[in-house]
N, CA, C and O atoms as CSV, one atom per row, in Angstrom:
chain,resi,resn,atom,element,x,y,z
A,1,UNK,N,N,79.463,76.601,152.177
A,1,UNK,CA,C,80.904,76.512,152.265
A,1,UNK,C,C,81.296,75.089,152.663
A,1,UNK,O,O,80.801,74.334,153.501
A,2,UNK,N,N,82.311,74.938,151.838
A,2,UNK,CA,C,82.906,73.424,152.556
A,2,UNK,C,C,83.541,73.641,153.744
A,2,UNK,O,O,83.729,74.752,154.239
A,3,UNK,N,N,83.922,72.440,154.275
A,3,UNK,CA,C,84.859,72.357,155.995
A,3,UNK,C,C,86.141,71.472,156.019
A,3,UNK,O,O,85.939,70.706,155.077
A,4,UNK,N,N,86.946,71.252,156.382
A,4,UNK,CA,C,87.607,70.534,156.482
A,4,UNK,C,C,87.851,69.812,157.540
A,4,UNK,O,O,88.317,70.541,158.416
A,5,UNK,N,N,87.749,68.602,157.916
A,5,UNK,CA,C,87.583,67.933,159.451
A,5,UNK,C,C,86.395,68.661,160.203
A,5,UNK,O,O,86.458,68.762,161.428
A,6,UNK,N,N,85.525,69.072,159.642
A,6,UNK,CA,C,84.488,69.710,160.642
A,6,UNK,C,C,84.198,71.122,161.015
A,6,UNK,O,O,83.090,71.656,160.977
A,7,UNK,N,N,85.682,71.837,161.494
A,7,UNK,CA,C,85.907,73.118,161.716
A,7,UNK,C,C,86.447,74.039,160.793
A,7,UNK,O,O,86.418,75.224,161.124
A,8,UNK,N,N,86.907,73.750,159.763
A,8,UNK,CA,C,87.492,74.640,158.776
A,8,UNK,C,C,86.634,75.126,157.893
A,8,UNK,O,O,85.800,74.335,157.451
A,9,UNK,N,N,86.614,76.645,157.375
A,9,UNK,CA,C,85.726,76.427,156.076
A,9,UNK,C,C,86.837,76.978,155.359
A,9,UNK,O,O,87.675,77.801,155.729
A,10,UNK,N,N,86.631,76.110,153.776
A,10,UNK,CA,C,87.055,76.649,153.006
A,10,UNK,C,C,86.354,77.785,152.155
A,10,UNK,O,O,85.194,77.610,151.782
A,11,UNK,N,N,87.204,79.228,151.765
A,11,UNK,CA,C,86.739,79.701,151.181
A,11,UNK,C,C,87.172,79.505,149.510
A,11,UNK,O,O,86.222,79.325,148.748
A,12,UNK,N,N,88.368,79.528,148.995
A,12,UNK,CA,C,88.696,78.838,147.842
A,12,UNK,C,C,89.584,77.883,147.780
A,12,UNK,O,O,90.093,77.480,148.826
A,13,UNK,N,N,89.880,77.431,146.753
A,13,UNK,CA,C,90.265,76.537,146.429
A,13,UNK,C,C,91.043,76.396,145.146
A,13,UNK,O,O,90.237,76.386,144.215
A,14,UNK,N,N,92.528,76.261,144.637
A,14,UNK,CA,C,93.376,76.287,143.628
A,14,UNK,C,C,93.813,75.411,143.027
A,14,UNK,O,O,93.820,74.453,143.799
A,15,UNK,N,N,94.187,75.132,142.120
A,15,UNK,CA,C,95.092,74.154,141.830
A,15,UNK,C,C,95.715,74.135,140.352
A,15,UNK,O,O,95.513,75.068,139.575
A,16,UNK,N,N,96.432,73.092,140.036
A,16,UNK,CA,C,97.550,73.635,138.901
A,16,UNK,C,C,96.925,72.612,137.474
A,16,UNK,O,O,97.403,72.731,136.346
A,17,UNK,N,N,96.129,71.924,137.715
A,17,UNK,CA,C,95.379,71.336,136.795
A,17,UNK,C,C,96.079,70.129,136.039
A,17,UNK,O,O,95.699,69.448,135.086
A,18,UNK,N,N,97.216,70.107,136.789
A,18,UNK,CA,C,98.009,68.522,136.487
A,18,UNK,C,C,97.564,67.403,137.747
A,18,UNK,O,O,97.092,67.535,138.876
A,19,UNK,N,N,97.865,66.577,137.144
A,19,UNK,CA,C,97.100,64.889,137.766
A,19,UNK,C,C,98.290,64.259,138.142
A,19,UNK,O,O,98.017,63.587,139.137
A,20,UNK,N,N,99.400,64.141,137.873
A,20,UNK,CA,C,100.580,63.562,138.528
A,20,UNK,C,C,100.869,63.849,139.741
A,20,UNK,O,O,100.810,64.959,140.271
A,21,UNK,N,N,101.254,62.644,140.296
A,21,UNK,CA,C,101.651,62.642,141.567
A,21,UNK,C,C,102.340,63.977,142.221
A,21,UNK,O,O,101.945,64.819,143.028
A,22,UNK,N,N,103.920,63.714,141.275
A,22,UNK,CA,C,104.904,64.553,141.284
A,22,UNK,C,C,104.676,65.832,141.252
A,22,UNK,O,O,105.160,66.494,142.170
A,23,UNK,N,N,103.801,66.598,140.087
A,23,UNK,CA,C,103.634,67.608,139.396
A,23,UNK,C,C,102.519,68.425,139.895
A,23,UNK,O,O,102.657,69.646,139.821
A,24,UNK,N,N,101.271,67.870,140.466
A,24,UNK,CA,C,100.310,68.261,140.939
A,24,UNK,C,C,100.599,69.317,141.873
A,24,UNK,O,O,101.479,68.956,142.654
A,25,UNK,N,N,100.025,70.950,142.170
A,25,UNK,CA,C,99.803,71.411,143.345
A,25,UNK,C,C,98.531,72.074,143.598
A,25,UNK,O,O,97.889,72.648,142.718
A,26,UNK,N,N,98.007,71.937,145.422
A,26,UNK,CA,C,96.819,72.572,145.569
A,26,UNK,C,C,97.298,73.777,146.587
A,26,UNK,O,O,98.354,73.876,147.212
A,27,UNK,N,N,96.077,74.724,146.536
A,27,UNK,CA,C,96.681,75.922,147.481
A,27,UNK,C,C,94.925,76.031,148.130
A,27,UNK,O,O,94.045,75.784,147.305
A,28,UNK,N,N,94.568,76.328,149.313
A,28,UNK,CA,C,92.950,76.492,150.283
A,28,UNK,C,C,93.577,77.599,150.586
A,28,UNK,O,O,94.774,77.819,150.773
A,29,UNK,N,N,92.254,78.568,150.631
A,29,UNK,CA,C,92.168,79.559,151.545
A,29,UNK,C,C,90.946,79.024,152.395
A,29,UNK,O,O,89.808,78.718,152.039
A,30,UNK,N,N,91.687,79.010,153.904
A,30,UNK,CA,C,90.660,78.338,154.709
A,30,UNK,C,C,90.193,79.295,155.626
A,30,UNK,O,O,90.742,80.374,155.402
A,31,UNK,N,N,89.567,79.333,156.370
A,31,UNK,CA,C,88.932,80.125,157.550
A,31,UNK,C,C,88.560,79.868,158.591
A,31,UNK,O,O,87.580,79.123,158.570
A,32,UNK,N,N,89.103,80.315,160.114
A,32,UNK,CA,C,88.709,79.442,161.118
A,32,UNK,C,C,88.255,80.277,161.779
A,32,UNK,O,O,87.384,81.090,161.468
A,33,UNK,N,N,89.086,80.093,163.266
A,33,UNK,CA,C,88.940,81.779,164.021
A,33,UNK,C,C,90.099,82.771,163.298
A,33,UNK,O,O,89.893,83.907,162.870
A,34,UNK,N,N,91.158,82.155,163.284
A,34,UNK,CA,C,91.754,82.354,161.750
A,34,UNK,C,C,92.535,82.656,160.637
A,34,UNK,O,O,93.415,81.796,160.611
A,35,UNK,N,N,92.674,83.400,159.733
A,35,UNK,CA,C,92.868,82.558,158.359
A,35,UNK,C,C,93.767,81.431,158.170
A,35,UNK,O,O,94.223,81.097,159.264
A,36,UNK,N,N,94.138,80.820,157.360
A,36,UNK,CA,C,94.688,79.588,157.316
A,36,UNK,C,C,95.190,79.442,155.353
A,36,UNK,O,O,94.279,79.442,154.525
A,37,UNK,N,N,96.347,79.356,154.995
A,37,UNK,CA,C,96.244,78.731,153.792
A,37,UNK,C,C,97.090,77.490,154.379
A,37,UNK,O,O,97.812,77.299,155.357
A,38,UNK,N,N,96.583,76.674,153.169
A,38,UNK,CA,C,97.160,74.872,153.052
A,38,UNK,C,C,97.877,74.941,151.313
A,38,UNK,O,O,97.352,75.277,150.251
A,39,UNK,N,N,99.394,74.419,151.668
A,39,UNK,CA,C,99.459,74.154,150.469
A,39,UNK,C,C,100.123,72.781,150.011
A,39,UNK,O,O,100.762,72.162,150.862
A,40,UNK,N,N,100.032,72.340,148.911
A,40,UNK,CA,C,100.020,71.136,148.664
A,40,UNK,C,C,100.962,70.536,147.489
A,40,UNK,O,O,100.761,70.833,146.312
A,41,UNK,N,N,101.996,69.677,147.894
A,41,UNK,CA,C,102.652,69.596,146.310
A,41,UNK,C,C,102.938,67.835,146.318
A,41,UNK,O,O,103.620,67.203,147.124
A,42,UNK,N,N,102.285,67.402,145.319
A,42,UNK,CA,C,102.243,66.051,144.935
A,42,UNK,C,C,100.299,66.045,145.036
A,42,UNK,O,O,99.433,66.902,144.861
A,43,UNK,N,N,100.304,64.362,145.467
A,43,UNK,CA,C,99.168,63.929,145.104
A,43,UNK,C,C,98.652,64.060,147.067
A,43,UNK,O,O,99.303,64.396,148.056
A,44,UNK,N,N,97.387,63.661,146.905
A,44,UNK,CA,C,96.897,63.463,148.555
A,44,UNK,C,C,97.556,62.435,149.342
A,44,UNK,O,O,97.493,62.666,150.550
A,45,UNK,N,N,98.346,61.061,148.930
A,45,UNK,CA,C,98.609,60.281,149.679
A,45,UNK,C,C,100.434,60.612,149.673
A,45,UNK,O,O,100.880,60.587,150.820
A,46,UNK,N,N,101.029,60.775,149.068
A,46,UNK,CA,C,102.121,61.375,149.298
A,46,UNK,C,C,102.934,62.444,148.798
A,46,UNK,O,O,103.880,62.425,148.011
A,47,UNK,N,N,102.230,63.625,149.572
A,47,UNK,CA,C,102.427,65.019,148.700
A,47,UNK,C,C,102.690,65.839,150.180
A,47,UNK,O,O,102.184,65.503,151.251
A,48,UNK,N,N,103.476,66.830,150.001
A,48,UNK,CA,C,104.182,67.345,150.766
A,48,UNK,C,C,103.405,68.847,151.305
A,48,UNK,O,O,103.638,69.865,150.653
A,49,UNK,N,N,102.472,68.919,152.530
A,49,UNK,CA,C,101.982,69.669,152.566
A,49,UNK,C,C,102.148,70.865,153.922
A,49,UNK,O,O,102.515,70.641,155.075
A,50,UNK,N,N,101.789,71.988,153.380
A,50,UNK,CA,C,102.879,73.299,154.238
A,50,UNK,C,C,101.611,73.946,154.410
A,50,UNK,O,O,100.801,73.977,153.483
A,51,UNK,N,N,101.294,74.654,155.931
A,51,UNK,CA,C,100.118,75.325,156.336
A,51,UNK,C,C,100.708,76.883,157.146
A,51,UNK,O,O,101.897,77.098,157.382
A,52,UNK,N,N,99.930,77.537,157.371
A,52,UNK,CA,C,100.092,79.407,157.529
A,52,UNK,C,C,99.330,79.459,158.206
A,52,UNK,O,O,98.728,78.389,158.290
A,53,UNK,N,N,98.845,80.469,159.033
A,53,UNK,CA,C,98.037,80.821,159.815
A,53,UNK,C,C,98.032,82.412,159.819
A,53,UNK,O,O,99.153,82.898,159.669
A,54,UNK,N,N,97.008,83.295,159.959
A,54,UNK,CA,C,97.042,84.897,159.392
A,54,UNK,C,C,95.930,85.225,160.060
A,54,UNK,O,O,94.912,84.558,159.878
A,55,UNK,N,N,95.939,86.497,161.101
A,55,UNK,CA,C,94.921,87.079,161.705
A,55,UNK,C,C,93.948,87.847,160.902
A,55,UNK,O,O,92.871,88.238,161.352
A,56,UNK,N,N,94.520,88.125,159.244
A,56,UNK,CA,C,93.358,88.768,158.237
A,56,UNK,C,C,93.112,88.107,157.436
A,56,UNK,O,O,93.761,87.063,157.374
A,57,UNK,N,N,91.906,88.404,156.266
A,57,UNK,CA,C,91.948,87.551,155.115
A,57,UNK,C,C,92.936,88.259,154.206
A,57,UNK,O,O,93.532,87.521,153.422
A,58,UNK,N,N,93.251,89.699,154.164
A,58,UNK,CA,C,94.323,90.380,153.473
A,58,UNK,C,C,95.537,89.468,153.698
A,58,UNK,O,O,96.303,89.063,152.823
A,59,UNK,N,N,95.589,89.210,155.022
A,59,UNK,CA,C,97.515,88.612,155.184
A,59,UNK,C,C,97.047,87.362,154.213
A,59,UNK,O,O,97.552,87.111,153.119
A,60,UNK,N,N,96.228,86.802,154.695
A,60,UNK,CA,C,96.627,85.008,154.088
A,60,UNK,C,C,96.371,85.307,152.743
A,60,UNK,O,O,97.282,84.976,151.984
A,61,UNK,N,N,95.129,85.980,152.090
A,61,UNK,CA,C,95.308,86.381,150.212
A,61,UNK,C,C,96.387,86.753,149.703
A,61,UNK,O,O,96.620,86.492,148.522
A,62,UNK,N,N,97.407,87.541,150.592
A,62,UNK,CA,C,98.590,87.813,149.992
A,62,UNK,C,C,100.022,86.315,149.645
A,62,UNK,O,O,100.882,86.379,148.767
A,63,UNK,N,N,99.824,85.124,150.664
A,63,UNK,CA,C,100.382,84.557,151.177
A,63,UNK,C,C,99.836,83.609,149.730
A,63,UNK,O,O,100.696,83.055,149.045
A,64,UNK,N,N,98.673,83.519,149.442
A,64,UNK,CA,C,98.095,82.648,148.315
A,64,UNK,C,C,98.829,83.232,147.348
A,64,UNK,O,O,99.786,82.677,146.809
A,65,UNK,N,N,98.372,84.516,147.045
A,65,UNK,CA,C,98.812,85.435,145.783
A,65,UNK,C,C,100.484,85.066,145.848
A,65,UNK,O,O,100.891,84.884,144.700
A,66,UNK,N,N,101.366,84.934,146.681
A,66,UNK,CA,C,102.560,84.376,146.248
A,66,UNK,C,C,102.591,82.984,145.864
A,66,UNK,O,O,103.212,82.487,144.924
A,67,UNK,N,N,101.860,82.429,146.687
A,67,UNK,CA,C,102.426,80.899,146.073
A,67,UNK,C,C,101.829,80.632,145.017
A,67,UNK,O,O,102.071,79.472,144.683
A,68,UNK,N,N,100.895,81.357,144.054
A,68,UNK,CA,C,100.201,81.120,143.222
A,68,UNK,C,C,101.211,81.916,141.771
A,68,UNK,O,O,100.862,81.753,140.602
A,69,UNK,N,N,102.410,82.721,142.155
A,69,UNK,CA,C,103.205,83.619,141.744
A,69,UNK,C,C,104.583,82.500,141.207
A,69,UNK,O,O,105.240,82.558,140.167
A,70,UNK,N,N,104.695,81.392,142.513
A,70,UNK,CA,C,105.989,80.702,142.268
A,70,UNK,C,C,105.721,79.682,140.975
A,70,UNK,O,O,104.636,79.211,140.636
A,71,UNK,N,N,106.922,79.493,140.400
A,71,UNK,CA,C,106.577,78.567,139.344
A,71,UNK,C,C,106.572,77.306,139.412
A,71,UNK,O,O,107.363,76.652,140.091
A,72,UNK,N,N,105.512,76.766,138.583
A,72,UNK,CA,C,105.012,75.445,139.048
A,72,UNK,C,C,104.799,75.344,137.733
A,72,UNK,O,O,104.778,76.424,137.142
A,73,UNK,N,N,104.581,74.061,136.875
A,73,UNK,CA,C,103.947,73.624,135.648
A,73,UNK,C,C,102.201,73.341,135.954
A,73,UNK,O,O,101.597,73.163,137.012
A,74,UNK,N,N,101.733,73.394,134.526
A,74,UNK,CA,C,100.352,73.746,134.485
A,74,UNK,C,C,99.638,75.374,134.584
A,74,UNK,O,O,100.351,76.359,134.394
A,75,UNK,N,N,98.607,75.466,134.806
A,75,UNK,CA,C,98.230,76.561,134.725
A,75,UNK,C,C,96.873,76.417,135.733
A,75,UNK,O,O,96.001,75.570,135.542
A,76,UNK,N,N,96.854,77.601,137.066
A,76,UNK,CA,C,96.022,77.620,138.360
A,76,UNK,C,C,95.170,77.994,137.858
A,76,UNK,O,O,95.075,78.970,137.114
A,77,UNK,N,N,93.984,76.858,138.377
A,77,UNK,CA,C,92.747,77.061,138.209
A,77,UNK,C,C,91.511,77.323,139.765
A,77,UNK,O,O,91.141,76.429,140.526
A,78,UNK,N,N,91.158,78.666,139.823
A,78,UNK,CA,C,90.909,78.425,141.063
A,78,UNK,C,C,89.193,78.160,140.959
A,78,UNK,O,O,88.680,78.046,139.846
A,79,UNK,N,N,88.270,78.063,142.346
A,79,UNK,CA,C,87.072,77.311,142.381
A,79,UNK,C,C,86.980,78.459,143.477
A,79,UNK,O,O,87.999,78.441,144.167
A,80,UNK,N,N,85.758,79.816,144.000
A,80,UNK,CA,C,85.419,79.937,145.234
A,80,UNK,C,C,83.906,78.913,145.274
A,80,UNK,O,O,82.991,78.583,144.519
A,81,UNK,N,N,84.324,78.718,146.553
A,81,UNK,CA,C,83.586,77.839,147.687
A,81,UNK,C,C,81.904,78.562,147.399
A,81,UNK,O,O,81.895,79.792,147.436
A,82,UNK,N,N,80.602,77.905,147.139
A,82,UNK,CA,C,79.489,78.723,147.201
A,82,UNK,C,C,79.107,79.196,148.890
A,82,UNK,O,O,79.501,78.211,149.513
A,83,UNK,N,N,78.738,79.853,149.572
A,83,UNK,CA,C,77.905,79.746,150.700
A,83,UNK,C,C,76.390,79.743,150.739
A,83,UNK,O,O,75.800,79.641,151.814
């Protein structure tokens, strides 16, 4: 599994498969003590990013499953994390 800063693991990983700054979005399902989604709209250096926090992996999958619902251009491509 990947980590993020050390303590996070990610379990997947989303995204909308556009490369523009503007247009680009990512969505993590992360895992700590825990759950966590990160979501992401623009590029990494100036992209506007919104985080959750969820005592199940049910709450935060549901929380993905919407933002993965809202419309965005491109089409989500997701990646799970190997362990």
């Amino acid at each position: 599994m990947r980590t993020i800063r050390g303590v996070d693991e990610v379990v997947r990983r989303y995204w909308n498969g556009i490369w523009g700054r503007l247009a680009r979005r990512d969505v993590w399902l992360v895992r700590q003590t825990r759950w966590k989604v990160v979501a992401r709209s623009g590029d990494s250096e100036t992209g506007r990013i919104l985080r959750w926090e969820f005592d199940s992996q049910a709450e935060a999958q549901e929380m993905v499953d919407r933002l993965l619902r809202a419309h965005s251009p491109g089409s989500w491509r997701g990646h799970v994390t190997p362990e």
